[in-house]
C-alpha positions in Angstrom: -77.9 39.8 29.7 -77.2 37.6 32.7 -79.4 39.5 35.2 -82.0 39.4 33.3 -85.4 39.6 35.0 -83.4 40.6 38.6 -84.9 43.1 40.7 -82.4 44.9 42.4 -82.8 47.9 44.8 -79.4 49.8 45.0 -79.0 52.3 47.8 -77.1 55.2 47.6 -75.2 56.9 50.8 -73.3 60.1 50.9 -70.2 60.7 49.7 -68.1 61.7 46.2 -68.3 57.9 45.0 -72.0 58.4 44.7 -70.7 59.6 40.9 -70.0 56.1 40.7 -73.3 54.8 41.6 -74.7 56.1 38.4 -72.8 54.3 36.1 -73.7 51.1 38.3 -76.9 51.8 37.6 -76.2 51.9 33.8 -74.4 48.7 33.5 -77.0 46.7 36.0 -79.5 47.8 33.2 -77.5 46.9 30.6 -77.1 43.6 31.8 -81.1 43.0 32.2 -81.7 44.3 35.7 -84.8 46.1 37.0 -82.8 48.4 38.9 -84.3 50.5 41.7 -82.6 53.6 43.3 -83.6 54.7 47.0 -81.2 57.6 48.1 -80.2 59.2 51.4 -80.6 63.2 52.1 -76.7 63.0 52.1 -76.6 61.4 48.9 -78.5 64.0 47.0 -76.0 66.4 47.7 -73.5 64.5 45.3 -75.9 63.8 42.5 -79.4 64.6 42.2 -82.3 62.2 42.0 -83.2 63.1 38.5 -80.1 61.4 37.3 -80.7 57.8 38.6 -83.9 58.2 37.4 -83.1 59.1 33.9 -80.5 56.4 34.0 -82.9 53.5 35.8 -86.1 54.9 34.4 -87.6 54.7 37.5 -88.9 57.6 40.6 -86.2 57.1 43.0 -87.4 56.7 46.3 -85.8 59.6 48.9 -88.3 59.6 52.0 -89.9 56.6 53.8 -92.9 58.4 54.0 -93.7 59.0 50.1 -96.9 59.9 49.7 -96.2 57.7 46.0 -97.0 54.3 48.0 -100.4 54.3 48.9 -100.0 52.3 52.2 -97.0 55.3 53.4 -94.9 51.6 53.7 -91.7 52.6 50.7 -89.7 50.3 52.9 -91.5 47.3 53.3 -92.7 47.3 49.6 -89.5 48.0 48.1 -87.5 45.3 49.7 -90.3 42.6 48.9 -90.1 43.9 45.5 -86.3 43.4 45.7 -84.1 39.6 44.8 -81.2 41.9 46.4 -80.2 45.4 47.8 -76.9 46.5 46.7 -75.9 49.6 48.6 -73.0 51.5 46.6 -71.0 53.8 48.5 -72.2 52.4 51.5 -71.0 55.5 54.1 -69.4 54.8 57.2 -72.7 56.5 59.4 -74.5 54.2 57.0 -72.2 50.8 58.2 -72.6 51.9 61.9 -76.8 52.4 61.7 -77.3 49.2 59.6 -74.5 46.8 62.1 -76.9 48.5 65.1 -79.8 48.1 63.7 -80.8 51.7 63.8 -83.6 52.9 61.0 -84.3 56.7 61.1 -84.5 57.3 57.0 -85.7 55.4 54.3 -82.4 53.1 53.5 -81.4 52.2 56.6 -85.6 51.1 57.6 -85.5 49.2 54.2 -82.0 47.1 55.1 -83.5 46.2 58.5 -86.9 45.1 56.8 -85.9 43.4 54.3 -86.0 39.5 53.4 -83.6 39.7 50.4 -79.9 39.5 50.8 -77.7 42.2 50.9 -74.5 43.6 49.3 -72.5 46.7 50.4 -69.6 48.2 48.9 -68.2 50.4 51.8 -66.4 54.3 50.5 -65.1 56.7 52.8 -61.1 57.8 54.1 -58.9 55.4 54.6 -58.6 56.5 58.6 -62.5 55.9 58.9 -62.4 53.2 57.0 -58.8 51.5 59.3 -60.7 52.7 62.3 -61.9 50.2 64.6 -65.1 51.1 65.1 -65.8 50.7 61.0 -64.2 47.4 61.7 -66.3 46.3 64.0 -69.4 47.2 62.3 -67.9 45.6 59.3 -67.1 42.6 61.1 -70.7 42.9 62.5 -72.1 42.8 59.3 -70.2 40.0 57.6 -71.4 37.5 61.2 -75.2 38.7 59.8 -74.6 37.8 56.7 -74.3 41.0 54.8 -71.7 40.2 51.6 -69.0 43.1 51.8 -67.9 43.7 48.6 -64.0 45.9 48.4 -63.1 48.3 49.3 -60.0 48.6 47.1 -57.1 50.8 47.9 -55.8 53.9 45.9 -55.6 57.4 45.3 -58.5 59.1 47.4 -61.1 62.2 47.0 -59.4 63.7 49.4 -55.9 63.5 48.2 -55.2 60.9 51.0 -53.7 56.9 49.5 -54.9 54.0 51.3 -58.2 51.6 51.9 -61.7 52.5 51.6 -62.4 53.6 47.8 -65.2 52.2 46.0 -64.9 49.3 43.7 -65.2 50.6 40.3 -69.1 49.9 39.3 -67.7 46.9 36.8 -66.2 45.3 40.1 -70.0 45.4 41.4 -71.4 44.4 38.9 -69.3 41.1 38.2 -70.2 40.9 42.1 -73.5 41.3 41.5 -73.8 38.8 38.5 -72.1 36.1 40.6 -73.9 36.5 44.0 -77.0 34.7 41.8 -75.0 32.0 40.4 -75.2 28.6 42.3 -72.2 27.6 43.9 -71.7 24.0 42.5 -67.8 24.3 42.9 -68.0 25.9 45.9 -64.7 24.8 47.7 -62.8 23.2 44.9 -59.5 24.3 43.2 -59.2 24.6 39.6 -56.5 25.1 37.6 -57.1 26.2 33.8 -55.1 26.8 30.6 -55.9 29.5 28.0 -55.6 31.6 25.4 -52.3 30.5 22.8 -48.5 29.4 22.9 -46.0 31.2 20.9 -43.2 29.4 19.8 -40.0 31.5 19.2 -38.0 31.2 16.0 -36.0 34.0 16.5 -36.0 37.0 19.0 -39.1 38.4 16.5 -40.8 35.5 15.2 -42.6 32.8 16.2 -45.5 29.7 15.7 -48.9 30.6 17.2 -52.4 30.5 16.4 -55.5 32.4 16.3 -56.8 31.3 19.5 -57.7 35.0 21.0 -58.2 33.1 25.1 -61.7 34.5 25.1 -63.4 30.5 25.9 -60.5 30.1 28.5 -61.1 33.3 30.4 -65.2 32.5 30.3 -65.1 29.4 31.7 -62.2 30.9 34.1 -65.0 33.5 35.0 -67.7 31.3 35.0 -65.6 28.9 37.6 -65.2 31.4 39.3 -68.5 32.5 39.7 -69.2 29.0 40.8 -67.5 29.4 43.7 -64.3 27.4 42.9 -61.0 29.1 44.0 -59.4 29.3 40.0 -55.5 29.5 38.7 -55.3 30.4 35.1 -52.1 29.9 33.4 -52.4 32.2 29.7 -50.7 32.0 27.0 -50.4 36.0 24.8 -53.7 37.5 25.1 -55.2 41.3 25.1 -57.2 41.4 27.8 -57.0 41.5 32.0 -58.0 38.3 34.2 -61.4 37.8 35.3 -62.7 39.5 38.6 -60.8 37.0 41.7 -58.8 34.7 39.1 -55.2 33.9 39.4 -53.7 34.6 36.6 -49.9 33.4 35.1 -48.4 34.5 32.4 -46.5 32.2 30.1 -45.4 32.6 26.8 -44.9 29.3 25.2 -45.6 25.4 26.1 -42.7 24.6 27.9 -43.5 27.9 30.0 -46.8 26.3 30.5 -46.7 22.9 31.1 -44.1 23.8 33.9 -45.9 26.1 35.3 -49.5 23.3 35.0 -47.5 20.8 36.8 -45.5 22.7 39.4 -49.4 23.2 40.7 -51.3 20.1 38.8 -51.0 18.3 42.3 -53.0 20.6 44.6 -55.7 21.3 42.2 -59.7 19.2 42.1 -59.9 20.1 38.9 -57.9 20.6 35.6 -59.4 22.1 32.0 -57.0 22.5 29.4 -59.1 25.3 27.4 -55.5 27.1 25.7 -54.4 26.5 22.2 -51.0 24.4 22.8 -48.7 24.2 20.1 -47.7 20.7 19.2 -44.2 21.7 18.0 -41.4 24.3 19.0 -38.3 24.8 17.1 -34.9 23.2 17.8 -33.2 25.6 16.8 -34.2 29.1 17.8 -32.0 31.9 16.6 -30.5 33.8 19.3 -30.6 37.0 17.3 -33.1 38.1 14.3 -32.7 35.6 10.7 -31.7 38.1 8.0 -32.8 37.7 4.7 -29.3 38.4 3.2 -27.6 35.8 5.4 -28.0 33.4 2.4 -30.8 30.5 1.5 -34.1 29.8 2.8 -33.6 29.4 6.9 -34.2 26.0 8.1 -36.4 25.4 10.6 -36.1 22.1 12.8 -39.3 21.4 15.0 -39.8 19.3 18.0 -42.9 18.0 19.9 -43.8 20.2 22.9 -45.0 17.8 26.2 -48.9 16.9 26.5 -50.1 19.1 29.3 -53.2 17.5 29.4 -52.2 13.7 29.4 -49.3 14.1 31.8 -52.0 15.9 34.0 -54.1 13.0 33.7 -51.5 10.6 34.1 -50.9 11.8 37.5 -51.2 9.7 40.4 -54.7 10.7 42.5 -54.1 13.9 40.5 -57.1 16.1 39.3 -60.7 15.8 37.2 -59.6 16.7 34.1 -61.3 18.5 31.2 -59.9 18.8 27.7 -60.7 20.9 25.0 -60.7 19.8 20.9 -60.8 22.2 17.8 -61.5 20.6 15.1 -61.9 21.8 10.9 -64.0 18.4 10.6 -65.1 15.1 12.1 -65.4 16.5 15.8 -67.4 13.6 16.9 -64.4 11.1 16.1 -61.6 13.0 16.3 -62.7 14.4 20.1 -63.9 11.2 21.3 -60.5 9.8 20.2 -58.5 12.8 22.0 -60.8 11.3 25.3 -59.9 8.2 25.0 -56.1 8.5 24.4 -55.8 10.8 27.2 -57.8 8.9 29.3 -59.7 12.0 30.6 -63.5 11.7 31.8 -64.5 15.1 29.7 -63.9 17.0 26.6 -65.0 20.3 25.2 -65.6 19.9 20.9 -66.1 22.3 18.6 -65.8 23.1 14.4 -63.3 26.4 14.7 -65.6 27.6 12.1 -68.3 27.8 14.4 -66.4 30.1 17.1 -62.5 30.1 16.9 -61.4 33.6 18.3 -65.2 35.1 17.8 -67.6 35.8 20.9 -69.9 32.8 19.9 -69.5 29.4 19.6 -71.3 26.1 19.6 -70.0 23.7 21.6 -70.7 19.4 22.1 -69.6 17.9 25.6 -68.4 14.0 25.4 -68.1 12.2 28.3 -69.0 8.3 29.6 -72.3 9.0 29.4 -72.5 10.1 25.6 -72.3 13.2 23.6 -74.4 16.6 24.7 -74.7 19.1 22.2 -75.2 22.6 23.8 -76.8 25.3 22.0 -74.9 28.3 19.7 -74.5 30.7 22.6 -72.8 33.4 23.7 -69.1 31.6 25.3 -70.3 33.6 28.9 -73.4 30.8 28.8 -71.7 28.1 27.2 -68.6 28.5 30.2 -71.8 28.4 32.7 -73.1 25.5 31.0 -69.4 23.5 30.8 -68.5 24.4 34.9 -72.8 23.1 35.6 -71.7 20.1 33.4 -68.6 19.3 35.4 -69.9 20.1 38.7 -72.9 17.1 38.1 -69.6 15.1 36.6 -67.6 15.4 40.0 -70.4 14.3 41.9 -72.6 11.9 39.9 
């Protein structure tokens, strides 16, 4: 639950992605949030009060002069309530008022009273949203500090394609989630590996592991979060990139240690979280091994390149993190992994304790000794690796 204990107003403005708003409302609740809905006339035309409410648990607030708040002041004590106010669709009327500083409902008096930061995630026609009078409230906004979040492009209510629909409420809520995370990389580049090589024998088979990429992409997320600008190269796995990562797909080690080194150079930092196979095989069949073609095939194997040491090796090249699964001895057998390597960092863990699960339970090792983190959830333990690193890079 990693808003857990956040107070968050989230305004809604007029207009079809209002629909959208509820679901927002769900998730921000899911993840721990006290979530407050305040609503525009307009926006009650869309969906009706009762629904945030049932979804939020909370009276939503419609009118700045409910007669609910005893000193007739919703906007001043909702935005002191408030660690944020999201507003999702944010109109273009509603753009104009708050970039002019206009406050004739309840929203709009809230924004300008408020000492809490604010998010909006503009919705309306792509020609509203191109023209240049939204742009210049937009523009307007951004100079006051106002955090803008989309708006994508796509199909449109109105049949129109183009700018100006909605994020999809997941897209605000990973905004949301990493607006209150510290920047401690803000301004560095990081370059990850993830997820797990495959290894062809033939055009059907091949050498992998289990590794499912889920500790990769959380600590590509978490970076993220952080601020850092982050390039992931993957290996095979099942799920999209997080929210503003760069993702490359590679299949097997060769694929990926060209692709590490081609941008090893230009990156601040390096972890090497994927699953590399050690070996590939000489002698991959152009076309599928038959079992009636006679004998056992034989398979000759060959060491794959050391992404992570020839990263390290580099000349004035990157901080580098490793990454060791281990069946036994961690403490020995990651600490040796450092030291050959010559890297400043590595991640340990027993791959009984979290190898392709959700979980995990993960030991840092660095010059200054070994730090055992806590069996977590690999979302906290990615936040606690990129919080480690960041005091690392500037200790």
């Amino acid at each position: 639950m990693e808003l857990q204990g956040k107070r968050i107003v989230l305004g809604v403005t007029g207009g079809i992605a209002a629909y959208k708003a509820a679901e927002l409302v769900r998730l921000l609740g899911k993840q721990g949030a006290e979530v407050q809905v305040a609503m525009t006339e307009g926006a009650t035309h869309f969906v009706t009060p009762t629904t945030y409410q049932a979804l939020s648990g909370r009276p939503v607030f419609t009118d700045q002069w409910d007669a609910r708040m005893p000193n007739a002041m919703a906007h001043i004590d909702l935005s002191r309530q408030a660690d944020c106010i999201v507003v999702a669709p944010a109109s273009a009327d509603f753009l104009a008022r708050a970039a002019h500083g206009l406050a004739d409902d309840l929203l709009t008096t809230m924004v300008l009273a408020r000492d809490c930061p604010l998010l909006v995630a503009p919705a309306m026609n792509r020609q509203m949203w191109e023209n240049p009078a939204t742009q210049r409230n937009v523009a307007q906004l951004a100079a006051d500090g106002v955090t803008i979040l989309g708006p994508a492009s796509g199909e449109q209510a109105c049949g129109e394609v183009g700018a100006g629909r909605m994020l999809e409420p997941e897209e605000i809520l990973e905004a949301v989630t990493a607006f209150f995370v510290p920047k401690v990389l803000a301004g560095r580049k990081v370059l990850m590996t993830a997820g797990p090589t495959f290894e062809a024998i033939d055009p059907v088979r091949g050498i992998t592991n289990l590794s499912s990429g889920r500790m990769g992409y959380a600590v590509a997320r978490a970076a993220r979060q952080a601020g850092a600008a982050v390039t992931l190269v993957s290996g095979p796995v099942g799920f999209d990139a997080p929210q503003g990562v760069d993702r490359v797909n590679v299949r097997s080690a060769l694929d990926m240690h060209g692709e590490v080194m081609a941008r090893a150079a230009a990156a601040d930092i390096f972890i090497g979280v994927a699953a590399v196979a050690d070996y590939r095989v000489a002698n991959a069949a152009e076309h599928k091994l038959k079992k009636d073609d006679g004998g056992l095939p034989q398979i000759a194997l060959i060491e794959n390149p050391d992404i992570l040491a020839d990263v390290a090796a580099l000349p004035n090249g990157p901080f580098c993190v490793g990454f060791a699964a281990e069946s036994r001895n961690l403490e020995a057998y990651a600490q040796a992994k450092r030291r050959k390597k010559k890297i400043p960092l590595i991640a340990g863990n027993l791959i009984q304790d979290g190898f392709g699960g959700d979980d995990n339970r993960l030991v840092l090792f660095d010059d200054r000794g070994t730090h055992p983190l806590a069996p977590a959830p690999k979302s906290v333990l990615a936040r606690q690796l990129v919080e480690h690193i960041a005091q690392l890079i500037t200790y």
